[in-house]
MARMARPA-997507 format. One record per residue (C-alpha): residue number from 1; residue in three letters; x, y, z. Coordinates in Angstrom, 3 decimals, m for minus. Layout:
[pt NUM,"ala",[X,Y,Z]] ...
END
This chain:
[pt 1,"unk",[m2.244,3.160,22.278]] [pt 2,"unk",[0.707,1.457,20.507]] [pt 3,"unk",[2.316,0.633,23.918]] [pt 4,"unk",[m1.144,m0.825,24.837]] [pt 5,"unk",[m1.822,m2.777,22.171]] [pt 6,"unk",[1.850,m4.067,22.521]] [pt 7,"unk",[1.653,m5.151,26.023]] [pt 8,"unk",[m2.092,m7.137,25.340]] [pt 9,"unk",[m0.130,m9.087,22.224]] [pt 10,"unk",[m1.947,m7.464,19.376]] [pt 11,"unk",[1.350,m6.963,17.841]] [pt 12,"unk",[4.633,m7.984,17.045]] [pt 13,"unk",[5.256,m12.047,16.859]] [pt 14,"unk",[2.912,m14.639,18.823]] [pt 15,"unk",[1.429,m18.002,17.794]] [pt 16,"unk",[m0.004,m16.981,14.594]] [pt 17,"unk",[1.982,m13.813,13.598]] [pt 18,"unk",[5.781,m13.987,12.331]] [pt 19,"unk",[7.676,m10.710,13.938]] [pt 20,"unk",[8.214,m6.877,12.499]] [pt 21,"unk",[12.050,m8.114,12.786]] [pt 22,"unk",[11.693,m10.846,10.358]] [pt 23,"unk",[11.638,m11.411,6.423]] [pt 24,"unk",[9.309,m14.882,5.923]] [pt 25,"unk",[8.782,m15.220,1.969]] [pt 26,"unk",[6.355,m18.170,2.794]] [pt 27,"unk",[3.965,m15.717,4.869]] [pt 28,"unk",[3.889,m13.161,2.173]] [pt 29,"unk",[2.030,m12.833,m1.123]] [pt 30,"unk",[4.639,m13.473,m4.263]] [pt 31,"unk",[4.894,m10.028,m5.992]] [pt 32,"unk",[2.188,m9.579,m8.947]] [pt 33,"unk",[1.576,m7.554,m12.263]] [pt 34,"unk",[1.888,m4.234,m10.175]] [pt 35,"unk",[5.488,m4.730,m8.934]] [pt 36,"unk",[6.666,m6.761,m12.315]] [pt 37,"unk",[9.555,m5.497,m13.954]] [pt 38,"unk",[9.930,m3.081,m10.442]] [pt 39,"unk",[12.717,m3.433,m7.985]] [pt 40,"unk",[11.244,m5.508,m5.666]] [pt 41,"unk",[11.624,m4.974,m1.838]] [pt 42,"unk",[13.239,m8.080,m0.002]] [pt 43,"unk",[14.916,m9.218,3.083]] [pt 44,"unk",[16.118,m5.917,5.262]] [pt 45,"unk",[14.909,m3.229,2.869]] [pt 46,"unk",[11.067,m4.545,2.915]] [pt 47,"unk",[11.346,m5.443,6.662]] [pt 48,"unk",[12.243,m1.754,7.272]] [pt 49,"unk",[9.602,m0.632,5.015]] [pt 50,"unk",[7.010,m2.453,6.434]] [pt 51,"unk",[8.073,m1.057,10.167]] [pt 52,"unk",[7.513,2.211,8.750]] [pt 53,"unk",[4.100,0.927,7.179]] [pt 54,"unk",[3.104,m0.076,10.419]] [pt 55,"unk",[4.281,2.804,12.250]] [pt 56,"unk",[2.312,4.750,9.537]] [pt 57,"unk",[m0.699,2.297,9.733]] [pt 58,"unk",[m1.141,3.312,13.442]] [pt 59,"unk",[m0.609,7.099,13.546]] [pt 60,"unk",[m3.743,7.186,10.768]] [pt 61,"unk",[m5.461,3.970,12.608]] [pt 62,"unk",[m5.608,1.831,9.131]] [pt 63,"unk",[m7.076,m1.418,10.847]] [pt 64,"unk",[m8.507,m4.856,9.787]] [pt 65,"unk",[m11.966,m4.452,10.814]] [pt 66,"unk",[m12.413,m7.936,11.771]] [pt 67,"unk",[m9.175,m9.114,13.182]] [pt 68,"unk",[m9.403,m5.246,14.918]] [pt 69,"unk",[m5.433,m5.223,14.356]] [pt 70,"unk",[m2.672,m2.670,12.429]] [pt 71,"unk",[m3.137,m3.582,8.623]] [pt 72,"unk",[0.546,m3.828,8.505]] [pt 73,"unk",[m0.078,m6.814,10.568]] [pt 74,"unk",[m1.771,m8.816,7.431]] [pt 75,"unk",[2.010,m9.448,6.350]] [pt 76,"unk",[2.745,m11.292,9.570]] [pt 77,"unk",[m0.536,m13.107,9.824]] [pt 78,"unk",[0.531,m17.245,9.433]] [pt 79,"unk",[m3.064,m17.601,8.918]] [pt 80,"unk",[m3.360,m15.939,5.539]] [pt 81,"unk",[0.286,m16.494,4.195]] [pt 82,"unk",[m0.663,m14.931,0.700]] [pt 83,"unk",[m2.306,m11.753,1.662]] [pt 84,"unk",[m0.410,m8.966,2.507]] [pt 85,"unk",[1.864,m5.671,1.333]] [pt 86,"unk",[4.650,m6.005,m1.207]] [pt 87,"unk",[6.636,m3.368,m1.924]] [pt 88,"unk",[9.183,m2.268,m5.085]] [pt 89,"unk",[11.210,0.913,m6.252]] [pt 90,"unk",[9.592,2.417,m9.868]] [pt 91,"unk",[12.175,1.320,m12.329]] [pt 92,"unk",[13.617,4.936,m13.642]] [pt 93,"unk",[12.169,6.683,m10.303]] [pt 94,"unk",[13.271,6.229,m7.356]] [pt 95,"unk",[11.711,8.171,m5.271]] [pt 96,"unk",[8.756,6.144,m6.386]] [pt 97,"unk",[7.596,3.261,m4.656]] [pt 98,"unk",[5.024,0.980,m5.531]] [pt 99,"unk",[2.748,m1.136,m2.978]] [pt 100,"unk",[0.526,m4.310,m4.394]] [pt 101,"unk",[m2.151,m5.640,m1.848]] [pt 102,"unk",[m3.001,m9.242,m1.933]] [pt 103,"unk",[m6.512,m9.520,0.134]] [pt 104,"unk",[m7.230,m12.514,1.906]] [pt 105,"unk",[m9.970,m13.748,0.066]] [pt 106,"unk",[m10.919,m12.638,m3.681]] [pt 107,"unk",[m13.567,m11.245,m2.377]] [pt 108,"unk",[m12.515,m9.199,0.469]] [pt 109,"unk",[m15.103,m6.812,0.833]] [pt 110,"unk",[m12.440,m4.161,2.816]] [pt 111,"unk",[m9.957,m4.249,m0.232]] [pt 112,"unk",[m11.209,m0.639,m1.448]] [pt 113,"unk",[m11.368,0.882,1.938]] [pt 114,"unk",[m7.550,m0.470,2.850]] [pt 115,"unk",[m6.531,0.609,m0.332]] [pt 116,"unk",[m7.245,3.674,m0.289]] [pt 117,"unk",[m6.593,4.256,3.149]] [pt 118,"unk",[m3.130,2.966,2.591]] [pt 119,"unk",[m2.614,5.425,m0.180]] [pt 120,"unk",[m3.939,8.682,2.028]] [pt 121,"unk",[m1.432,7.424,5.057]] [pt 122,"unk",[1.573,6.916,2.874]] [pt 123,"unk",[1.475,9.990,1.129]] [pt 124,"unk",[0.274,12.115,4.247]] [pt 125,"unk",[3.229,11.595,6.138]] [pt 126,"unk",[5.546,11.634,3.377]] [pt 127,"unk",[7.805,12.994,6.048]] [pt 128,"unk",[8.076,9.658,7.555]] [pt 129,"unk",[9.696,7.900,4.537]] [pt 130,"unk",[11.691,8.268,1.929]] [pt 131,"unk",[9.502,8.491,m1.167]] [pt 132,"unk",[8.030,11.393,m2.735]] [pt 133,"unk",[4.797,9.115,m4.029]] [pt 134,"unk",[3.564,5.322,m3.029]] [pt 135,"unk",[1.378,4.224,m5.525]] [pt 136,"unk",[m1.083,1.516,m4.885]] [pt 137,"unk",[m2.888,m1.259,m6.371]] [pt 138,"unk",[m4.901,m4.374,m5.381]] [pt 139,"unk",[m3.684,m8.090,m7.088]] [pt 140,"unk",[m5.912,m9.328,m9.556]] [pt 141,"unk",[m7.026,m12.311,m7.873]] [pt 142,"unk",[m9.589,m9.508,m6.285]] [pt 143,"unk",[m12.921,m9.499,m8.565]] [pt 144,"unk",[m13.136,m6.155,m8.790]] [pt 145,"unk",[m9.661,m5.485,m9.156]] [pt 146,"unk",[m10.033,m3.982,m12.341]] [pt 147,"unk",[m12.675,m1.024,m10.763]] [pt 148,"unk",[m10.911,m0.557,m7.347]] [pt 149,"unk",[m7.461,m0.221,m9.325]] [pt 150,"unk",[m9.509,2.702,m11.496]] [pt 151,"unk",[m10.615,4.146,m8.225]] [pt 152,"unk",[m6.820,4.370,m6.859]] [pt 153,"unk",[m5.396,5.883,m10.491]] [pt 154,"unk",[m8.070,8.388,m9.976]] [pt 155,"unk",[m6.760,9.297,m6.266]] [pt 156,"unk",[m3.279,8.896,m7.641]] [pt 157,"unk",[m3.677,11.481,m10.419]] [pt 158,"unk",[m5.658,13.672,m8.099]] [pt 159,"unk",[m3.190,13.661,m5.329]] [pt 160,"unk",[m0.268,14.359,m8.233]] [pt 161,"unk",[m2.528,17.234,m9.552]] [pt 162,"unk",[m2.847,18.891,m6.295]] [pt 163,"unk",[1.179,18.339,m5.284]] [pt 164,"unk",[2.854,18.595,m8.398]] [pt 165,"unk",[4.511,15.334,m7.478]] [pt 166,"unk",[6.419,12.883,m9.836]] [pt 167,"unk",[5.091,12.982,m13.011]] [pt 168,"unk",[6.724,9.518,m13.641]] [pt 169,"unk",[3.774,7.656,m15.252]] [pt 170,"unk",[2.525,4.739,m13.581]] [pt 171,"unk",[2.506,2.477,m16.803]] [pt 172,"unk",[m1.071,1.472,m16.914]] [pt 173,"unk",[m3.560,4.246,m18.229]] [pt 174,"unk",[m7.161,4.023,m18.489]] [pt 175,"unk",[m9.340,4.196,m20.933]] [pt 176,"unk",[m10.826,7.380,m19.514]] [pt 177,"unk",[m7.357,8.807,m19.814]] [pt 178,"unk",[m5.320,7.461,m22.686]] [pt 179,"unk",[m5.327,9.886,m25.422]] [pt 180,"unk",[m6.084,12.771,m23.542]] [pt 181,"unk",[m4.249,15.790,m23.378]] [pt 182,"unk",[m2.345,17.579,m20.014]] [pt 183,"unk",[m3.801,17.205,m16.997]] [pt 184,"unk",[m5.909,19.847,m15.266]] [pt 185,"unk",[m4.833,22.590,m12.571]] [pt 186,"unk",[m5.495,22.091,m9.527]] [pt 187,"unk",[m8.732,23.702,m7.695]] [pt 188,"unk",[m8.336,22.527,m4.477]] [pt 189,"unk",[m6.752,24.243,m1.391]] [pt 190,"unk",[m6.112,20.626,0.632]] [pt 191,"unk",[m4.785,17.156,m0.554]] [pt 192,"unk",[m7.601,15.147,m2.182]] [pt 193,"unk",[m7.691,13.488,0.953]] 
END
């Protein structure tokens, strides 16, 4: 289906798409709150990244329901140059990387669903990257960034519960979790997802 999609120009450069190949800081979201302080993914590393994000993106068919193209290809996308995927190495972890989605409009009404699909394809195919965990959240310009970004720490510590993964902490607890004690065994005999 890749080669398909490939040969009818639904990916890779074109009129209103930059390339896979290329590193265009004016057609991607600046990095937010998520990434600050992070080692932020530029030029060749976040280019190589992304190909894997897209490569990712298709295997688990993560797609824009109304442009019907590869989620990956948001980053490309001329027409929304501040929406997209940015990428940075946890600070003290690195075999942590963090993701930060900038939607195209605040009130994107797919930001939950990419999200979270984003999170389940990363971390499914772990295989096919070099990280042991991509964590995700959604900029605040979203209005309801605040309960989607709830939503994915509750998938995040689910998914670390299950896999024993790195225990790094993300640097952002909730109010449902701060103070609370150890974190529960696992019951389940599949990823949360």
């Amino acid at each position: 289906m890749f080669g398909l999609r490939k040969l009818l120009g639904l990916e890779g450069g074109g009129d209103n798409f930059d390339g896979y190949d290329e590193y265009v800081p004016s057609t991607l979201p600046g990095p937010g709150w998520f990434l600050s302080g992070h080692d932020v993914l530029v030029g060749d590393e976040h280019v190589q990244f992304h190909r894997t994000t897209r490569d990712i993106f298709e295997e688990r068919e993560l797609y824009d329901v109304s442009f019907d193209y590869n989620m990956a290809r948001l980053n490309l996308d001329t027409r929304h140059p501040n929406a997209g995927f940015r990428y940075a190495v946890e600070a003290g972890s690195p075999s942590v990387l963090r993701a930060e989605l900038t939607p195209k409009t605040e009130f994107c009404p797919q930001t939950l669903t990419i999200t979270k699909g984003a999170f389940r394809a990363w971390n499914g195919v772990s295989e096919s990257h070099e990280y042991d965990l991509v964590r995700i959240r959604v900029d605040r310009m979203h209005y309801k960034a605040d309960a989607i970004n709830d939503i994915l720490r509750q998938q995040e510590e689910s998914y670390l519960q299950f896999t024993g993964g790195p225990d790094s902490p993300s640097g952002e607890p909730s109010a449902e979790t701060e103070g609370t004690s150890g974190a529960a065994e696992p019951t389940r005999s599949e990823p949360p997802f």
